[in-house]
C-alpha positions in Angstrom: 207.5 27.7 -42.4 204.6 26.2 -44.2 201.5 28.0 -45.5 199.0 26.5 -42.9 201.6 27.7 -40.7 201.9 31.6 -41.7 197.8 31.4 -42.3 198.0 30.1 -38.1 200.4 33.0 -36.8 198.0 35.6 -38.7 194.8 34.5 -36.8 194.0 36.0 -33.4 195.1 33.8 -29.9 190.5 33.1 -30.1 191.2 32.1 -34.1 194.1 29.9 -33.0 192.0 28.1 -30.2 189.8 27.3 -32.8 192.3 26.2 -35.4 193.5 24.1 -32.7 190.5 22.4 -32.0 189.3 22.1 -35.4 192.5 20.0 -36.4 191.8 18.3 -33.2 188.6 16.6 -34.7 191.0 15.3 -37.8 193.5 13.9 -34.8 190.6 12.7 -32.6 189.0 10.1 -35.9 192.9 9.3 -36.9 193.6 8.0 -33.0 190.2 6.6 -31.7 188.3 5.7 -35.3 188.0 2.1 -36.6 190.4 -0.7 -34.7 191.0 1.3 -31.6 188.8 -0.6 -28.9 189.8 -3.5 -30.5 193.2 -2.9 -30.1 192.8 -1.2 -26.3 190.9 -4.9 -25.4 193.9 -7.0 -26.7 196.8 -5.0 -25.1 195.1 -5.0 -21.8 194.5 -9.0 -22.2 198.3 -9.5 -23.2 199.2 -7.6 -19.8 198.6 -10.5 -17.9 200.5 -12.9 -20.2 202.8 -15.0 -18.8 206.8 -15.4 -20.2 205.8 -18.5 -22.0 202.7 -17.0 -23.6 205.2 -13.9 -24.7 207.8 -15.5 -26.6 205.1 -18.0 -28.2 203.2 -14.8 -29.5 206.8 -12.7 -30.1 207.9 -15.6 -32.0 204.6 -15.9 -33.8 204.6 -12.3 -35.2 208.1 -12.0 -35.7 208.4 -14.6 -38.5 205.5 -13.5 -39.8 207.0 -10.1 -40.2 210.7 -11.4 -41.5 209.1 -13.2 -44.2 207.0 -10.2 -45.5 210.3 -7.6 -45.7 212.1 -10.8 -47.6 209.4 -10.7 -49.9 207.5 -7.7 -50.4 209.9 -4.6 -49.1 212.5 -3.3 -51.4 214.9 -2.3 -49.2 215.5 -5.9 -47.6 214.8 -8.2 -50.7 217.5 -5.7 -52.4 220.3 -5.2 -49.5 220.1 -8.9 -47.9 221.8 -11.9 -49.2 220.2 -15.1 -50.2 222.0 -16.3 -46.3 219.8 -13.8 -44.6 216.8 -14.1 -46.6 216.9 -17.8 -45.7 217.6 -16.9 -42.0 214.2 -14.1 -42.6 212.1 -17.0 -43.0 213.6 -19.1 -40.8 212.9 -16.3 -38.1 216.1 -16.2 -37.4 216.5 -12.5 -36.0 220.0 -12.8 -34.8 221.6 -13.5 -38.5 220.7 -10.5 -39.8 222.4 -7.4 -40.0 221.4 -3.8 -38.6 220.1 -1.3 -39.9 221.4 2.3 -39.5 219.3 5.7 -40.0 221.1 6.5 -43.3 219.1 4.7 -45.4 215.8 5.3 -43.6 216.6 9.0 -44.2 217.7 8.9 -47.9 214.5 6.8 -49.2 212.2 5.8 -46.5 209.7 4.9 -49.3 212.2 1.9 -49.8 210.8 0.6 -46.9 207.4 0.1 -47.2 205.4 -3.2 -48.7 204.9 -3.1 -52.2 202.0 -5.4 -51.8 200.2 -3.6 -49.8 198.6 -0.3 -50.6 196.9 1.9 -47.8 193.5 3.8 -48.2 195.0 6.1 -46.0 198.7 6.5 -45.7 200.2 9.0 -42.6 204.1 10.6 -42.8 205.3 11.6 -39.8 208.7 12.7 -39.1 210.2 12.2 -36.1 211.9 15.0 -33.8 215.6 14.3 -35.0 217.7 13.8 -31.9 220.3 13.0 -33.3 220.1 15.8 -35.9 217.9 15.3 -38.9 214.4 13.9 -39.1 213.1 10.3 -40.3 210.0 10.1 -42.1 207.8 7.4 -40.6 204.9 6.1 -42.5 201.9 4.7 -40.8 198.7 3.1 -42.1 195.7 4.4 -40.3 194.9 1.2 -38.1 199.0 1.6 -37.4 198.5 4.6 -36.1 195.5 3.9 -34.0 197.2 0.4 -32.5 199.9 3.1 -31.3 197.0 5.2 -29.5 195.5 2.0 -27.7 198.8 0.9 -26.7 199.8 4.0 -24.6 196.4 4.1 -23.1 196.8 0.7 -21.8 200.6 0.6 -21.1 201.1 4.6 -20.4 198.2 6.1 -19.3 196.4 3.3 -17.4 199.3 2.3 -15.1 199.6 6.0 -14.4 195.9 5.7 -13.4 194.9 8.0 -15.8 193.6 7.8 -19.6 193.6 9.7 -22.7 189.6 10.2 -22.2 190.9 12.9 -19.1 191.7 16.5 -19.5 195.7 16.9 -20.1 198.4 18.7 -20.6 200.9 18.7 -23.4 204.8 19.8 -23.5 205.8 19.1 -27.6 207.7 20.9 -29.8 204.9 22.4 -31.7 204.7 26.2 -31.8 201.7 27.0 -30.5 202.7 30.4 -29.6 204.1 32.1 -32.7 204.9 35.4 -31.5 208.3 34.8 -29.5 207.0 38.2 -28.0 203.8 36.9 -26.8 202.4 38.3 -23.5 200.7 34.8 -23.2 198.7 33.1 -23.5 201.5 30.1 -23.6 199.0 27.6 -24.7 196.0 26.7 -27.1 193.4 24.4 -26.3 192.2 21.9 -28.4 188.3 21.4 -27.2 187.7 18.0 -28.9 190.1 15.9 -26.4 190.2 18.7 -23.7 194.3 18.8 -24.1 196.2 22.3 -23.5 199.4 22.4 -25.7 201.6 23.9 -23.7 204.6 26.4 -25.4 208.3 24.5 -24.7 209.5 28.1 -25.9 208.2 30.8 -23.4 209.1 28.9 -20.2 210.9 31.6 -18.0 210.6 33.0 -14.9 207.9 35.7 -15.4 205.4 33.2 -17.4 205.4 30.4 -15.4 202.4 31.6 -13.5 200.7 31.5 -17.2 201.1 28.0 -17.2 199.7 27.0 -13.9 196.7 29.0 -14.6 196.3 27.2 -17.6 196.1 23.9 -15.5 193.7 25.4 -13.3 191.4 26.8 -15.7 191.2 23.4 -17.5 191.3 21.1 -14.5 193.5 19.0 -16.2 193.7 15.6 -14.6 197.3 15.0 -15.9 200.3 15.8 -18.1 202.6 14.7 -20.6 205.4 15.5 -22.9 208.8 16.4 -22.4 210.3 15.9 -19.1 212.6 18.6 -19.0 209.8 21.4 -19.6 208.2 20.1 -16.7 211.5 19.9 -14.3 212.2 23.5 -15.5 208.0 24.4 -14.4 208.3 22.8 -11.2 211.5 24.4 -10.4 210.1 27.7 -11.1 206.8 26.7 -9.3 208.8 26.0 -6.4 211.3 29.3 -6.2 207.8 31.5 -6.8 206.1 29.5 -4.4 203.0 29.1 -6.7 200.0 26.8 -6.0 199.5 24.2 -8.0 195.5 23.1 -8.1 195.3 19.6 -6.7 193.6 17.9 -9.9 196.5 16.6 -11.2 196.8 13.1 -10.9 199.9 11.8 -13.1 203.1 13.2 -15.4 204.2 11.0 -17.7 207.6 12.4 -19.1 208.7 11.5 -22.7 211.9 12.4 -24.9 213.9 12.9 -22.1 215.9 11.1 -19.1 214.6 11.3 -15.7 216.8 11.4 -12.8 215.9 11.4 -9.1 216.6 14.4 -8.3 214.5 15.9 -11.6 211.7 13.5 -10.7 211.8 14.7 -7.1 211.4 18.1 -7.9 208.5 17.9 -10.0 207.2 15.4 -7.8 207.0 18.0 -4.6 205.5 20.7 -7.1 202.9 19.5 -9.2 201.8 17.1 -5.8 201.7 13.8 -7.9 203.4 11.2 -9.3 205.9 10.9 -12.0 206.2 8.2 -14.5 208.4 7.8 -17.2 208.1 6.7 -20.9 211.0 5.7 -23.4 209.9 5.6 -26.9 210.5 7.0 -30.3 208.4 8.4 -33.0 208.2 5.4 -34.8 207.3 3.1 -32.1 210.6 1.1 -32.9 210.0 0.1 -29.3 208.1 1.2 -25.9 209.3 1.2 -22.2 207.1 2.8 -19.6 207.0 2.6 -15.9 204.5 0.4 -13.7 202.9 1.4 -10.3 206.5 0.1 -9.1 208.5 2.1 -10.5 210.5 -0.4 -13.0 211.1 0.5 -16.6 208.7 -2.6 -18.6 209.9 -3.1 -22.8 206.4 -4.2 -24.2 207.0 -7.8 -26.4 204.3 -6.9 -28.5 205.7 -3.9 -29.7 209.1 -4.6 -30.6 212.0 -7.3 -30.1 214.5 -5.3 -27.9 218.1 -6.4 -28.2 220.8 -4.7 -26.0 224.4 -5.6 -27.4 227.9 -5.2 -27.2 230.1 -3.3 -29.8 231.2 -7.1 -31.1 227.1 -7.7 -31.9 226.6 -10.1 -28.6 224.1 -9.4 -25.8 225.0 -7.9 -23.0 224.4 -9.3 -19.5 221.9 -7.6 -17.2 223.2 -4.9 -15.7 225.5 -4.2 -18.8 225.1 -1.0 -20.3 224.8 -1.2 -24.9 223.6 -0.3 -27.6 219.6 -0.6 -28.2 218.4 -1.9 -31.2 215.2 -3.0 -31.9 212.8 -5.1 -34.6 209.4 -3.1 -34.4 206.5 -5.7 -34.6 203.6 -3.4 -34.2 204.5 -1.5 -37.7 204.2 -3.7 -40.6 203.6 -1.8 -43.0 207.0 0.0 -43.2 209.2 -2.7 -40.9 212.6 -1.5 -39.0 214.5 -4.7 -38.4 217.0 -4.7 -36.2 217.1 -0.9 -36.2 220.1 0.9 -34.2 219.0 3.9 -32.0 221.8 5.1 -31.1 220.4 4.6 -27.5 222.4 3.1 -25.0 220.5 1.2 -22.1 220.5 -2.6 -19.7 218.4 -5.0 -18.9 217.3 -5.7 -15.1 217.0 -9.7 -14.8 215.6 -8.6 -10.9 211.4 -9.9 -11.1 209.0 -6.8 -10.3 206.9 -6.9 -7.7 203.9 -5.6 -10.0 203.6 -9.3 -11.6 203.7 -8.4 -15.9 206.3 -10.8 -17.5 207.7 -8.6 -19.1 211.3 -7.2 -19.8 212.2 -4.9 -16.9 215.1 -1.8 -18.2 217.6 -1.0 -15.7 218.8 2.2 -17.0 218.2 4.2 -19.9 221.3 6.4 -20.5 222.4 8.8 -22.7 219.1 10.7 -24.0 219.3 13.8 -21.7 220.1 16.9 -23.9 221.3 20.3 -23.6 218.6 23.0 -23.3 218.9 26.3 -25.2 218.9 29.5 -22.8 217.7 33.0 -24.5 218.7 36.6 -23.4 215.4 36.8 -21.6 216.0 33.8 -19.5 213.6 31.2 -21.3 214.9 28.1 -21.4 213.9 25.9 -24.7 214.3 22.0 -25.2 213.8 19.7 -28.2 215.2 22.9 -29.9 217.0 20.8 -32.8 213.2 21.0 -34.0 213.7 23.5 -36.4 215.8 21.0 -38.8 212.1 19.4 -39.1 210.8 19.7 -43.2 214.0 21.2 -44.3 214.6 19.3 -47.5 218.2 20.5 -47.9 219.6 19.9 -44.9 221.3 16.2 -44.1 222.3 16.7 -40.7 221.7 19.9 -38.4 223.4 21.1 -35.2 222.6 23.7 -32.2 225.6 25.1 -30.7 224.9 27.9 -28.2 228.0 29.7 -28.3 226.8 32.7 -25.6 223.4 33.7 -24.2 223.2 35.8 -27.5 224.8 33.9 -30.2 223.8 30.4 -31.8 226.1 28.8 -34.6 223.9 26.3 -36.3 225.9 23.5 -38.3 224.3 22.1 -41.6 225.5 19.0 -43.2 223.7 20.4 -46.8 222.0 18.6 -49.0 222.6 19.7 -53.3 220.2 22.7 -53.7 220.6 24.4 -50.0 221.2 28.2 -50.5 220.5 31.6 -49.3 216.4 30.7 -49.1 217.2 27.5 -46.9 219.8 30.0 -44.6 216.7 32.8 -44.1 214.3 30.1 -43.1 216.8 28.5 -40.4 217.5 31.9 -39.1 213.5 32.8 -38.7 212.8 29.8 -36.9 215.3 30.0 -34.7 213.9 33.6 -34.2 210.4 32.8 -33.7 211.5 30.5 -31.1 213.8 32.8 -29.0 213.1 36.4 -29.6 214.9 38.8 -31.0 218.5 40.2 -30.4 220.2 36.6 -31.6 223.2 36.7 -33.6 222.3 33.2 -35.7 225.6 31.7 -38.0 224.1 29.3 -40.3 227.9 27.3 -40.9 227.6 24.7 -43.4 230.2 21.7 -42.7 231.2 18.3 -44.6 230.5 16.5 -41.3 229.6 16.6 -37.5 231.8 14.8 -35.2 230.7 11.5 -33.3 230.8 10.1 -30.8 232.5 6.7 -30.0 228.7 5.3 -30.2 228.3 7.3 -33.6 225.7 9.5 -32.5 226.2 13.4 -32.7 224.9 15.8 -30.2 222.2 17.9 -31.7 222.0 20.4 -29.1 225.6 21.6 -27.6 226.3 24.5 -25.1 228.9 26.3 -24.3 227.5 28.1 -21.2 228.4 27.6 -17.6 226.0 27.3 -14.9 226.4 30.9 -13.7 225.4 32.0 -17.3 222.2 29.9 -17.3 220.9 31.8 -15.2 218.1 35.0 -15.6 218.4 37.8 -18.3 221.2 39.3 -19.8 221.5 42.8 -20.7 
């Protein structure tokens, strides 16, 4: 835990609102400063392109951007041959090879333009679904372009926009006290957002949370889609009412299936759209007023291939790997997600030319259940600044006992074990037995991905406290 962290938990629920909202400002300048209508106007003008218009501008900026990492990125000018260089300029995107997390987690500086240098340089780190964090570096305007792009392809075509009250699910812990008799959110003033707790959702706090969308008349929500199924199923068996302001949900991190998006659906009393995108913006997917999955060209070159490297038909299930074009400063070219997903070659009805996903598969992950019934996702969060851990792992091995496995890093010791243990802790109360096993390796899959979350529980033991 972090010193801005411990100074957080010591301040009262009124200091933290304040914290919130005073942090807010920073965030509010970093997303909607210099560049931002700008880059609003030009997304919403590319909506209407047609397929020609796409894959003259794709083309366009994806040449550009191979022949900057052949020149002016370490990582590439180092690793490629003279072949693939030649292939770089040539924009020849197929002829190169992919790139794995490894090396993105062992030196992520390696990836960034040595001829450019930022006034203002952001690291973020993503959430680590498959185990262990990436640190993502963004310039300022980067990070703003990312802003303006889900407002126009996200927000908009949910008929909402980031200028609305919402609602956040994340994995931040807003609520540090796993004790806490609510509260379950803080509210951050500047851009009217409640940041909802994915750690206190259980039966007897739900009510919390729909107050807090009353109170705030938020228009819509967003965040993690399985914090919201497990609201609205709550919402439903308690029979609470829901204020009718809400307008949209738009769901990230996790899969949505029908029957999850029906239930939410029939609580909340509005539509549900879904969003597929990572940290890094190595690519974005969200769903029109029709209900189809759209990949945005102007974000990233999304390739779906076969475990021989050749792309798959539509309607074939592979493996995702994309060329982010909105990110130049630190470029992932032809990056592997680990994602498996397939293209729909079916025209929408909604009229955007662009790339329509069938199916995104394989992202839904186990949830964590605590003694006292909460149930916790994202929970592979606490691997998140741990600078001696490779590759973490969640195994819930009974309602009262977590093994977490540690792939560890030269310098991990007893320090690195305490601070595991206390933020698995903060996030599920006490009377946890938490093994901290450190292994040489955690087992793949046939894809090479490793679950981050795993539980042993069956359904009947899901379900309310345990003594």
């Amino acid at each position: 835990m972090g010193r801005m962290d411990k100074i957080y938990a010591r301040l009262p629920v009124w200091g933290q609102h304040v914290a919130v909202t005073a942090f807010g400002v920073y965030w509010f300048r970093m997303r909607f400063g210099p560049g931002y209508k700008d880059s609003l106007q030009a997304y919403l003008e590319r909506d209407c392109y047609t397929a020609a218009q796409w894959q003259a501008w794709q083309d366009a900026r994806l040449k550009e951007l191979l022949l900057s990492a052949a020149c002016h990125v370490s990582y590439y000018r180092e690793t490629w041959t003279e072949a693939q260089k030649t292939a770089a300029r040539d924009g020849d995107l197929a002829a190169l090879p992919l790139l794995d997390k490894e090396p993105l987690r062992a030196d992520p500086t390696r990836f960034a333009r040595d001829d450019v240098q930022p006034r203002q340089l952001m690291k973020l780190a993503t959430s680590g679904s498959t185990g262990t964090p990436i640190t993502v570096l963004w310039t300022a305007r980067e990070y703003r372009d990312g802003r303006a792009m889900r407002e126009a392809r996200s927000a908009r075509w949910a008929g909402v926009s980031f200028d609305e009250p919402r609602g956040t699910f994340s994995g931040r812990i807003v609520e540090p006290d796993p004790a806490s008799k609510g509260p379950f959110y803080r509210y951050n003033a500047v851009e009217k957002q409640a940041y909802f707790s994915a750690f206190h959702l259980r039966p007897d706090t739900a009510a919390l949370y729909v107050r807090a969308i009353k109170r705030h008349r938020l228009r819509w929500l967003t965040g993690y889609a399985v914090s919201y199924y497990l609201l609205a199923c709550l919402i439903l068996e308690q029979n609470l009412a829901v204020p009718n302001c809400l307008k949209a949900i738009i769901t990230t991190s996790e899969k949505v299936t029908p029957e999850m998006r029906a239930v939410m659906e029939k609580a909340f009393r509005c539509r549900v759209y879904e969003e597929y995108s990572t940290v890094e913006n190595a690519l974005f997917v969200s769903e029109c007023e029709h209900g189809r999955l759209h990949s945005s060209p102007d974000v990233a070159v999304v390739e779906i291939l076969r475990p021989n490297g050749t792309p798959c038909d539509p309607g074939e299930v592979g493996e995702v790997v994309t060329t982010c074009l909105m990110r130049g400063y630190q470029p992932f070219i032809r990056f592997r997600l680990g994602d498996m997903a397939s293209w729909d070659d079916v025209p929408c009805p909604c009229g955007r030319s662009m790339p329509v996903i069938k199916e995104v598969a394989g992202r839904m992950e186990d949830v964590v259940v605590g003694p006292d019934g909460r149930v916790m996702v994202r929970f592979h969060g606490i691997f998140v600044n741990q600078p001696h851990v490779r590759e973490g792992q969640i195994v819930q091995e009974t309602r009262r006992r977590l093994r977490v496995r540690v792939v560890a890093l030269p310098g991990f010791g007893p320090a690195d074990e305490a601070d595991i243990i206390a933020r698995v802790m903060q996030r599920m109360g006490e009377g946890i037995e938490v093994i901290v096993e450190p292994v040489e390796v955690l087992e793949r899959t046939k894809a090479g991905k490793f679950k981050a979350v795993v539980s042993h529980l069956t359904d009947a033991e899901r379900v309310g406290p345990v003594s």
